[in-house]
Backbone as XML, in Angstrom:
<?xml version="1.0"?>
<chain id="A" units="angstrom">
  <residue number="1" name="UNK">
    <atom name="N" x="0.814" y="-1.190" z="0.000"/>
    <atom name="CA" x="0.000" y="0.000" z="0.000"/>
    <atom name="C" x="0.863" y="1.262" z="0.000"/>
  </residue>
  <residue number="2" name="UNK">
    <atom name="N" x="1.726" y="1.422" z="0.630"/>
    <atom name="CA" x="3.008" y="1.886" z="1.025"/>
    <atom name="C" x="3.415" y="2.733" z="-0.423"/>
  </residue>
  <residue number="3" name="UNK">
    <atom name="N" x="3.852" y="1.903" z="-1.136"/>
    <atom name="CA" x="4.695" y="2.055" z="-2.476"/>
    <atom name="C" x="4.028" y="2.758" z="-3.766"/>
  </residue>
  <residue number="4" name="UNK">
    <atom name="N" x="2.750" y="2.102" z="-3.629"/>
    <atom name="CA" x="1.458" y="2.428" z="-4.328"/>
    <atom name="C" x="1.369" y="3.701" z="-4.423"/>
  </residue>
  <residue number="5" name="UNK">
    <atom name="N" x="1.081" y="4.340" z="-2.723"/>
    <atom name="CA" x="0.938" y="5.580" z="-2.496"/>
    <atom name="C" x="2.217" y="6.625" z="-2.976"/>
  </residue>
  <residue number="6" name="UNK">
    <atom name="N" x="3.136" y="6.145" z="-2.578"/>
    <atom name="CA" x="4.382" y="6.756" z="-2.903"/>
    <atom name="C" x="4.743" y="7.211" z="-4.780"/>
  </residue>
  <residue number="7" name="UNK">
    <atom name="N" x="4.226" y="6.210" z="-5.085"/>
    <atom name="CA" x="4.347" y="6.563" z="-7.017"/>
    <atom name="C" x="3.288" y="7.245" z="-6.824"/>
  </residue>
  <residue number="8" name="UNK">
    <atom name="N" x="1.921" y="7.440" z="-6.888"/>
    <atom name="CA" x="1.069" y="7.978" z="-7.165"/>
    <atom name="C" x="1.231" y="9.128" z="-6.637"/>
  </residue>
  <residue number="9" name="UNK">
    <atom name="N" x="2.145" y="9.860" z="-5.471"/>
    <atom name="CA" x="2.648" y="11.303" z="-5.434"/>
    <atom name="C" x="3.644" y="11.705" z="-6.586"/>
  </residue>
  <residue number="10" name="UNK">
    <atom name="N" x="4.427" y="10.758" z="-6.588"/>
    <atom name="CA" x="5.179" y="10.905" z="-7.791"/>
    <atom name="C" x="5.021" y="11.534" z="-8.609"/>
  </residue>
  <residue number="11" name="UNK">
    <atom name="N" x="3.681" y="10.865" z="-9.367"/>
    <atom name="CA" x="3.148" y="10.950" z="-10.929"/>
    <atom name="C" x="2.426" y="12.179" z="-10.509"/>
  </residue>
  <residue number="12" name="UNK">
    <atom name="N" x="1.540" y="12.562" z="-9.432"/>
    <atom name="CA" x="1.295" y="13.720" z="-9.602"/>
    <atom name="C" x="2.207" y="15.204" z="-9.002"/>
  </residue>
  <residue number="13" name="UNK">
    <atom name="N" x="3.515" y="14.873" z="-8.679"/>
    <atom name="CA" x="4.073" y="15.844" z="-8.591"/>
    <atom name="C" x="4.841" y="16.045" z="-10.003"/>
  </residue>
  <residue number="14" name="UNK">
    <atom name="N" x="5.054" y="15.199" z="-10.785"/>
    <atom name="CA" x="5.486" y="15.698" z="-12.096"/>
    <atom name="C" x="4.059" y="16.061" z="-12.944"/>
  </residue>
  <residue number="15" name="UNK">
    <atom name="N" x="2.641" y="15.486" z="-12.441"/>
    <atom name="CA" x="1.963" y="16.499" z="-13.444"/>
    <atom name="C" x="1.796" y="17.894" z="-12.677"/>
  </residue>
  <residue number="16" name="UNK">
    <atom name="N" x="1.833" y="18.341" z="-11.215"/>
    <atom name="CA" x="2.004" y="19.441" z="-11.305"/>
    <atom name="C" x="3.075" y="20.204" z="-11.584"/>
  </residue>
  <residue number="17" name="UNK">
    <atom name="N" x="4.563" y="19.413" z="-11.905"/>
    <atom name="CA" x="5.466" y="20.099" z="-13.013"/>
    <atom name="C" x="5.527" y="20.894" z="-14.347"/>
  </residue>
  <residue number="18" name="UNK">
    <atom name="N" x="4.469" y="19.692" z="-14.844"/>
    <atom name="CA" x="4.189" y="20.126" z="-16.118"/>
    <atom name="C" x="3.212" y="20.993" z="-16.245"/>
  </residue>
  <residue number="19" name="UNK">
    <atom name="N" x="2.428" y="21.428" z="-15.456"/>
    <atom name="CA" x="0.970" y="22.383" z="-15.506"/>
    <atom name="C" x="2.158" y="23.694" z="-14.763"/>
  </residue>
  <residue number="20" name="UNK">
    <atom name="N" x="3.026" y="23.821" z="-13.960"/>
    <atom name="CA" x="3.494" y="24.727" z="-13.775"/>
    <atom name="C" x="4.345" y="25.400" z="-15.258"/>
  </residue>
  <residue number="21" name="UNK">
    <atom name="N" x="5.429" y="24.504" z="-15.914"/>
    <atom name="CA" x="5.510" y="25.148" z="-17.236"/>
    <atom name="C" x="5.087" y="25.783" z="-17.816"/>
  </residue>
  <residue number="22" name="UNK">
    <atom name="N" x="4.018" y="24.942" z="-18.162"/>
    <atom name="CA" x="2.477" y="25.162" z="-19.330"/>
    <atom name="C" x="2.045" y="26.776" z="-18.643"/>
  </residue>
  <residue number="23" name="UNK">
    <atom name="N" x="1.648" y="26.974" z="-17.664"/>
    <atom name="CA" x="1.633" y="28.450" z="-17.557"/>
    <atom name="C" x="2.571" y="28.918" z="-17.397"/>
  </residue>
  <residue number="24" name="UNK">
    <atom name="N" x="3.867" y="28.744" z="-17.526"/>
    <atom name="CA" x="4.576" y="29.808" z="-17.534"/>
    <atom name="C" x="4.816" y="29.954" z="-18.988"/>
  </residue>
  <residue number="25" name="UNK">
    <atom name="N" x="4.802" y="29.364" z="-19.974"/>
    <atom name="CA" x="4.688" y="29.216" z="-21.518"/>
    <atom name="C" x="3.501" y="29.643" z="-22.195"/>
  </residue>
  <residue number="26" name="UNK">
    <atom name="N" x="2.372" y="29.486" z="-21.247"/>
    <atom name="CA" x="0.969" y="30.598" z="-21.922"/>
    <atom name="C" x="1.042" y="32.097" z="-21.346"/>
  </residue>
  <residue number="27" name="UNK">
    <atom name="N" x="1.541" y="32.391" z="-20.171"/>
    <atom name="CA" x="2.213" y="33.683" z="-20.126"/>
    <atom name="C" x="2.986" y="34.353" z="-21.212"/>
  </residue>
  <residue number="28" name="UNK">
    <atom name="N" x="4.082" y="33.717" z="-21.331"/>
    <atom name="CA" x="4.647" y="34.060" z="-22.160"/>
    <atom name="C" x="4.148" y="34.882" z="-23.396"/>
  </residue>
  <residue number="29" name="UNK">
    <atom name="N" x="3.113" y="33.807" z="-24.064"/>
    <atom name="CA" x="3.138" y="34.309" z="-25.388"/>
    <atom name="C" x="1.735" y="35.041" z="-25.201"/>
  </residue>
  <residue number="30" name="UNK">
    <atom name="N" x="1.004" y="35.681" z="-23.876"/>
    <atom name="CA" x="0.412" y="36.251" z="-23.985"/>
    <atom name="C" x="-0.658" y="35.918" z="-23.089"/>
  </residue>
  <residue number="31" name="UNK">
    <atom name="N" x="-1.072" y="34.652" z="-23.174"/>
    <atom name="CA" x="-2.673" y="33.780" z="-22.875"/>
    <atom name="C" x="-2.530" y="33.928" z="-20.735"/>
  </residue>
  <residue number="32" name="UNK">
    <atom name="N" x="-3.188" y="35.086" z="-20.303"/>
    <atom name="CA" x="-3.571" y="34.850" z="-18.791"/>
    <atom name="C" x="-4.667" y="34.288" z="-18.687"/>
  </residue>
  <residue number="33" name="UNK">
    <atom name="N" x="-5.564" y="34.334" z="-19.425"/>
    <atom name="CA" x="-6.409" y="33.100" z="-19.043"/>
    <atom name="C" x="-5.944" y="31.155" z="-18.956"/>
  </residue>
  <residue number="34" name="UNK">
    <atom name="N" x="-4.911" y="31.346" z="-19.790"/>
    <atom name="CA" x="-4.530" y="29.694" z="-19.524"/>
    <atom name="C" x="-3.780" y="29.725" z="-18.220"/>
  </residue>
  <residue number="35" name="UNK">
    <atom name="N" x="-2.907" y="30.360" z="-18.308"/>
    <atom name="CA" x="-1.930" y="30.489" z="-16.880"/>
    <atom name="C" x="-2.734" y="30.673" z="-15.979"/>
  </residue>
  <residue number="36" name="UNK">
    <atom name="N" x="-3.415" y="31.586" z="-16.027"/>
    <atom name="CA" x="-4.031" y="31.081" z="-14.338"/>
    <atom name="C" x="-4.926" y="30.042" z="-14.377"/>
  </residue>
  <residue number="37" name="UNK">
    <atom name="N" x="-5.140" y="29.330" z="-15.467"/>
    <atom name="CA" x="-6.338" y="27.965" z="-14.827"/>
    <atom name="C" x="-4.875" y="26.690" z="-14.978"/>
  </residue>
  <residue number="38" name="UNK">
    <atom name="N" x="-3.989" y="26.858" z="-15.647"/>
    <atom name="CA" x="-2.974" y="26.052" z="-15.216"/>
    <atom name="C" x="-2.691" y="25.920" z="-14.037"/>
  </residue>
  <residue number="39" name="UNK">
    <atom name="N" x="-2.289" y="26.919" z="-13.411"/>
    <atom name="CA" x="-2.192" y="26.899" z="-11.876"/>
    <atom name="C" x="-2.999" y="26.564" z="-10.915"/>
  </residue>
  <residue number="40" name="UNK">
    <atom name="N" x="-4.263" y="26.888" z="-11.362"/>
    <atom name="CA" x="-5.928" y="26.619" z="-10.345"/>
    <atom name="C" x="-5.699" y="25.015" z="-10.452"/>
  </residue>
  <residue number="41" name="UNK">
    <atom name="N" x="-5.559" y="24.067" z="-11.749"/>
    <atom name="CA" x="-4.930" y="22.939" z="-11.800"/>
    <atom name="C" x="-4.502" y="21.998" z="-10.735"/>
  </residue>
  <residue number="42" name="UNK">
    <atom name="N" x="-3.158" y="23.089" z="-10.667"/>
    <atom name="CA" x="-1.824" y="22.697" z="-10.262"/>
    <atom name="C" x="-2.155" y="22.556" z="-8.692"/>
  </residue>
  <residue number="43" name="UNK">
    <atom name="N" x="-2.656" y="23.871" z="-8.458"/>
    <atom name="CA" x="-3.576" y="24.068" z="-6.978"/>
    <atom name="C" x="-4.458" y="22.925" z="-6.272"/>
  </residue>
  <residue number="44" name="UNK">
    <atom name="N" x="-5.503" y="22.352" z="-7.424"/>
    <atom name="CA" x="-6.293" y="21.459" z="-7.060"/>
    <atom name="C" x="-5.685" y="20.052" z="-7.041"/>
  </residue>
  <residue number="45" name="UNK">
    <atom name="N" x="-5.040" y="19.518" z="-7.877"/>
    <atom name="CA" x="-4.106" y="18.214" z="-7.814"/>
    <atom name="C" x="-3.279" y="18.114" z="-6.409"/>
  </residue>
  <residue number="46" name="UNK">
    <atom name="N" x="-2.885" y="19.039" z="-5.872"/>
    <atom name="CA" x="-1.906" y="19.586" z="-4.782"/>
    <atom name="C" x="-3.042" y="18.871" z="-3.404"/>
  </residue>
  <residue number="47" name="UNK">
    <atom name="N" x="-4.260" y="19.579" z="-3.479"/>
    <atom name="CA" x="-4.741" y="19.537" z="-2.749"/>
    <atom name="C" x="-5.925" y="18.361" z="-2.167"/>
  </residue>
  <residue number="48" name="UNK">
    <atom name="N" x="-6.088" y="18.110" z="-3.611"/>
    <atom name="CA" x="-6.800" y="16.264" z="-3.677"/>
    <atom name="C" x="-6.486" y="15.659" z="-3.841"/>
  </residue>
  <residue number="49" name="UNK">
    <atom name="N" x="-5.141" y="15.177" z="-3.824"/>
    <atom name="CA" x="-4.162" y="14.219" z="-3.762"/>
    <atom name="C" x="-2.764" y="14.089" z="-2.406"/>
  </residue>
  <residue number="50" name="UNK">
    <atom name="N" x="-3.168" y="15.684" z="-1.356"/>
    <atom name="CA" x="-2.093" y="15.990" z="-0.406"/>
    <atom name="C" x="-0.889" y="15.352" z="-0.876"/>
  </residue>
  <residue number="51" name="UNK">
    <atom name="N" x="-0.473" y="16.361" z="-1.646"/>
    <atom name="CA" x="0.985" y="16.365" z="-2.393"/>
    <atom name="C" x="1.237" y="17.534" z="-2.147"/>
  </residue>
  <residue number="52" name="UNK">
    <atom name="N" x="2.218" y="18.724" z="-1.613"/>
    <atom name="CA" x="2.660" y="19.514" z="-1.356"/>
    <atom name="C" x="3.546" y="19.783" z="-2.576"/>
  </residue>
  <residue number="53" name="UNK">
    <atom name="N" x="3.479" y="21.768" z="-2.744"/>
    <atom name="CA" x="4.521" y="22.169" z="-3.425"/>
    <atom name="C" x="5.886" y="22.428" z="-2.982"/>
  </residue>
  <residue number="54" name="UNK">
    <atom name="N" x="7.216" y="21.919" z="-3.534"/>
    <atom name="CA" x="8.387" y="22.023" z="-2.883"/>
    <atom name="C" x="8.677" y="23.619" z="-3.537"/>
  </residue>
  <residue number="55" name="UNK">
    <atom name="N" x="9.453" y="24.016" z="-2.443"/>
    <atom name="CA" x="9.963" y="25.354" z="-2.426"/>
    <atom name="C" x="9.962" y="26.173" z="-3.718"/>
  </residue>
  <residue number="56" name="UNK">
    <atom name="N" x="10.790" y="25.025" z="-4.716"/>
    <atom name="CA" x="11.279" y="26.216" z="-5.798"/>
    <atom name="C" x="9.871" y="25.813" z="-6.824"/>
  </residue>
  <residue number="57" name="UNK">
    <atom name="N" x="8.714" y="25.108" z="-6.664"/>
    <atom name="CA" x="7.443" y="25.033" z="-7.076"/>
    <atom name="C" x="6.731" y="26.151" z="-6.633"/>
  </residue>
  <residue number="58" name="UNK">
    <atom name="N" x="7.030" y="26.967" z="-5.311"/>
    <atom name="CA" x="6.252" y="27.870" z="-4.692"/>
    <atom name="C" x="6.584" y="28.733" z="-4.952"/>
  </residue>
  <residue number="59" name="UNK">
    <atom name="N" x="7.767" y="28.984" z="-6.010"/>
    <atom name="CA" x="8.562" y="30.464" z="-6.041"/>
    <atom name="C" x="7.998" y="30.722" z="-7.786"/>
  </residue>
  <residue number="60" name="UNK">
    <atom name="N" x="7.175" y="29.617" z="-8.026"/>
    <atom name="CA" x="7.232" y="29.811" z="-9.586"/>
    <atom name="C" x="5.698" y="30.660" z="-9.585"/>
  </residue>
  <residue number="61" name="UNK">
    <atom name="N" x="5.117" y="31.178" z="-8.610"/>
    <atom name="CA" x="3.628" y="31.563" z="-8.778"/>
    <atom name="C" x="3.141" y="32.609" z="-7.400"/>
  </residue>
  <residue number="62" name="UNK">
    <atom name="N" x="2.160" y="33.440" z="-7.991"/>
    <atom name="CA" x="2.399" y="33.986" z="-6.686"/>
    <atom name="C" x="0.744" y="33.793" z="-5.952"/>
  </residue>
  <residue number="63" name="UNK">
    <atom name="N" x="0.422" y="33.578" z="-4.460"/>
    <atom name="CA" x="-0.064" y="32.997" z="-4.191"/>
    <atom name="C" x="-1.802" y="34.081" z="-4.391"/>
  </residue>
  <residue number="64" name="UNK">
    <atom name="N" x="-1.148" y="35.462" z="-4.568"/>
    <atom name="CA" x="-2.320" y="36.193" z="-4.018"/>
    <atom name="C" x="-3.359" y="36.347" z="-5.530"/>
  </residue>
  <residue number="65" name="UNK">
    <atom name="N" x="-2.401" y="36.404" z="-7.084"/>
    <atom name="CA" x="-3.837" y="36.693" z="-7.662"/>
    <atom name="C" x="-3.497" y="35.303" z="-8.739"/>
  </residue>
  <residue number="66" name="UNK">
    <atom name="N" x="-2.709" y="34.329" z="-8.429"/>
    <atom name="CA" x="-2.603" y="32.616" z="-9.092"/>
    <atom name="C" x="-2.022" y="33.055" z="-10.323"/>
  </residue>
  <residue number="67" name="UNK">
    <atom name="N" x="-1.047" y="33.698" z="-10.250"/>
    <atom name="CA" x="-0.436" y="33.884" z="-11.571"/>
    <atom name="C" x="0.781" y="33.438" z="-11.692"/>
  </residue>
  <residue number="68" name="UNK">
    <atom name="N" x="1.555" y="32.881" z="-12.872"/>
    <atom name="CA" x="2.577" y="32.393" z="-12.882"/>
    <atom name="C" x="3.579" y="34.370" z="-12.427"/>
  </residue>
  <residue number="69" name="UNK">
    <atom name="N" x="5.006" y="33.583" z="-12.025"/>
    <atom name="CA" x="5.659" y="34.624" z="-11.932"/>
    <atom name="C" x="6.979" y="34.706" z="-12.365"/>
  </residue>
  <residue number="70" name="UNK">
    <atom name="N" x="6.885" y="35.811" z="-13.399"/>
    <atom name="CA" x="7.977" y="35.851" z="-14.425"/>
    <atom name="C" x="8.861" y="36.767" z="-14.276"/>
  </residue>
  <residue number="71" name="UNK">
    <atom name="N" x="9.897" y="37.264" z="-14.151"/>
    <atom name="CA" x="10.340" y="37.980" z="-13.586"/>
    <atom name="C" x="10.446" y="38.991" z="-15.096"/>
  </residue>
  <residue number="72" name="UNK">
    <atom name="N" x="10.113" y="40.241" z="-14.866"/>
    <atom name="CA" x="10.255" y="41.521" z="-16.182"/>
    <atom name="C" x="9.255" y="41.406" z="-16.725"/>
  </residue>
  <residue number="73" name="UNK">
    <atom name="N" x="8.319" y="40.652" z="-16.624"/>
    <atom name="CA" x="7.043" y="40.258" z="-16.616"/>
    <atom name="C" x="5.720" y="41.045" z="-16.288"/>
  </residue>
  <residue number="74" name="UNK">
    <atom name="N" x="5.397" y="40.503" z="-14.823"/>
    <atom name="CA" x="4.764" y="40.564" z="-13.991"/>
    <atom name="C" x="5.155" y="40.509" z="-12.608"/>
  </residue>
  <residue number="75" name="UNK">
    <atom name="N" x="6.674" y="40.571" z="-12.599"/>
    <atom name="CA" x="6.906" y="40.423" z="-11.116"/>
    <atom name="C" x="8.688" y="40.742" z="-11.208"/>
  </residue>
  <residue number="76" name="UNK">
    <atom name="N" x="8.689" y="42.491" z="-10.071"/>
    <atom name="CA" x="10.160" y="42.810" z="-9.938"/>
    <atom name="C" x="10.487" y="42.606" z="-8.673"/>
  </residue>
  <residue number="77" name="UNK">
    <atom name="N" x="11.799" y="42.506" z="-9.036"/>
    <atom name="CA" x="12.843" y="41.901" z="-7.885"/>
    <atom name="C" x="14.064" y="43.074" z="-7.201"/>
  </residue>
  <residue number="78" name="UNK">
    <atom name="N" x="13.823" y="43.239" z="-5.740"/>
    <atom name="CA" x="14.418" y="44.380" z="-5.145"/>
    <atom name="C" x="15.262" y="43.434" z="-4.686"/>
  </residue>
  <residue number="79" name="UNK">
    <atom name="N" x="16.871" y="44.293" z="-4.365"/>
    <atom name="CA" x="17.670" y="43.074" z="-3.101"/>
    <atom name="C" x="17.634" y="44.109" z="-1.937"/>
  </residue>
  <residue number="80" name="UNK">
    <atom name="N" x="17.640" y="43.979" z="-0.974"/>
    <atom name="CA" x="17.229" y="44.472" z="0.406"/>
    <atom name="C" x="19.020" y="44.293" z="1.049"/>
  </residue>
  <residue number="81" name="UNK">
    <atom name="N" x="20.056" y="45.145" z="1.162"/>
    <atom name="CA" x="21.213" y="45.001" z="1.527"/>
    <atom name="C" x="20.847" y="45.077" z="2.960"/>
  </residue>
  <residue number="82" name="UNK">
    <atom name="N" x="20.331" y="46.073" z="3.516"/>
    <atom name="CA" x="20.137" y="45.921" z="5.211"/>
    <atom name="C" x="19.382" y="44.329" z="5.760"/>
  </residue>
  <residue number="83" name="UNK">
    <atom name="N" x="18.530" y="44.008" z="5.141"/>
    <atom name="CA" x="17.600" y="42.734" z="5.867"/>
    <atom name="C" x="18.422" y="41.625" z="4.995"/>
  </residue>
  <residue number="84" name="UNK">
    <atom name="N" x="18.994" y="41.697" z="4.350"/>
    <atom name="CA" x="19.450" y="40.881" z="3.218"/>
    <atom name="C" x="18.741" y="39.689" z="2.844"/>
  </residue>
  <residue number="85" name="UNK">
    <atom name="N" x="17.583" y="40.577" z="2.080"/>
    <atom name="CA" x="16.700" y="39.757" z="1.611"/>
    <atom name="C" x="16.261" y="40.584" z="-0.089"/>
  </residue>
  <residue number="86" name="UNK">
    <atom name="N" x="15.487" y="39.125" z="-0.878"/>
    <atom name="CA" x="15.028" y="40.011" z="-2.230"/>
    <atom name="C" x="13.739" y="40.001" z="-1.856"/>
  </residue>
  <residue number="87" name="UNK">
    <atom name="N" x="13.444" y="40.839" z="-2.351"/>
    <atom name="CA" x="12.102" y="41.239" z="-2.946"/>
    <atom name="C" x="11.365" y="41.312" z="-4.110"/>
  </residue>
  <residue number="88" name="UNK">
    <atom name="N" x="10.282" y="40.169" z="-3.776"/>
    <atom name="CA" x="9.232" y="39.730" z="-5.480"/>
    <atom name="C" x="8.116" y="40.424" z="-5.308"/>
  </residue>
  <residue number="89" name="UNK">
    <atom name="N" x="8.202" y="41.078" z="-5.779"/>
    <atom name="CA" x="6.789" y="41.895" z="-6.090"/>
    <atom name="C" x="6.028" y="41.509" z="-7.275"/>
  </residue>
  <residue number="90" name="UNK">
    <atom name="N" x="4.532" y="41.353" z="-7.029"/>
    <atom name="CA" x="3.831" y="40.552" z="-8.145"/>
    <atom name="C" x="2.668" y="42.111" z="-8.438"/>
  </residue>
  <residue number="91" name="UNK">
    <atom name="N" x="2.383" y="41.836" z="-9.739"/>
    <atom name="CA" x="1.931" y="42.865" z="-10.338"/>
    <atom name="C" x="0.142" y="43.294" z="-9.467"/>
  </residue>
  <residue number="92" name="UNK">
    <atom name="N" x="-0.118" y="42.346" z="-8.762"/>
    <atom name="CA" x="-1.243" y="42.328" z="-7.905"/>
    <atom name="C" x="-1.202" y="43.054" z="-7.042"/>
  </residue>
  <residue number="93" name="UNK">
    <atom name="N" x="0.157" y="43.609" z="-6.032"/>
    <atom name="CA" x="0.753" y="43.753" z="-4.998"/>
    <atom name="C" x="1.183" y="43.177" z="-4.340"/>
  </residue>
  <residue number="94" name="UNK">
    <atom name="N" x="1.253" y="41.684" z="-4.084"/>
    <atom name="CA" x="1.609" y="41.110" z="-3.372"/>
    <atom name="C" x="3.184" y="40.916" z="-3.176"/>
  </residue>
  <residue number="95" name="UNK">
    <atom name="N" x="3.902" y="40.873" z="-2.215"/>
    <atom name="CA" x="5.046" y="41.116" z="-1.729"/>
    <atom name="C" x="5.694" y="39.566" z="-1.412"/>
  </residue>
  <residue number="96" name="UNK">
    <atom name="N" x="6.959" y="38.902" z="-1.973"/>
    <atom name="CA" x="7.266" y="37.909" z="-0.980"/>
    <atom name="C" x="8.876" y="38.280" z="-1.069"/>
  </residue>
  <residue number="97" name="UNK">
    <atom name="N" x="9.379" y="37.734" z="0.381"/>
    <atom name="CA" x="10.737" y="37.846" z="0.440"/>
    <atom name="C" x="11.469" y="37.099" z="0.991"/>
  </residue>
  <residue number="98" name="UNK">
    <atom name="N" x="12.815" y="36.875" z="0.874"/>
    <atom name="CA" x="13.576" y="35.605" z="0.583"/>
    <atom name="C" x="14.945" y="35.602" z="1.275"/>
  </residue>
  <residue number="99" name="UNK">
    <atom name="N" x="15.391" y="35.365" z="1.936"/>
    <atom name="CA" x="16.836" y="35.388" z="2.462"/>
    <atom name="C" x="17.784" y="34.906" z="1.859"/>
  </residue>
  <residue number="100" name="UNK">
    <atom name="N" x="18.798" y="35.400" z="1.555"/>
    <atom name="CA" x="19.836" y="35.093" z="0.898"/>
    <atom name="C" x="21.260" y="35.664" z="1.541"/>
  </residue>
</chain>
């Protein structure tokens, strides 16, 4: 049962791989309506299957308006020399920041 379970996170953490791409590739060439239902996707597989996004999965989107996040895009990047941290700013407002 064990093992079973274990592939079947698997398979759906590489399809939420591939639905993370896929909007960042309908961004690209324009399409926000695909990108954000790619992600709504990506969101729901995550969540009916309790498969968690790993870190650099969480850095690819931003949480407040489900948009992929591209940097020159839709989303600029400050470096913070005093807190020494960056700063992602998503075109929504939403703020995240990062230690480095």
């Amino acid at each position: 049962m064990t093992e079973q379970k274990g592939s079947l996170r698997q398979i759906i953490s590489e399809r939420m791989d591939i639905l993370l791409a896929l909007s960042a590739a309908a961004l690209r060439k324009g399409d926000e309506k695909y990108a954000k239902r790619y992600i709504y996707l990506a969101k729901k597989l995550s969540t009916r299957y309790n498969c968690r996004f790993t870190k650099s999965q969480r850095a690819l989107f931003c949480k407040g308006c489900g948009m992929p996040a591209l940097i020159g895009k839709n989303t600029t990047v400050r470096l913070r020399k005093r807190s020494k941290s960056a700063e992602y700013a998503c075109a929504c407002g939403r703020v995240r920041r990062f230690k480095y």
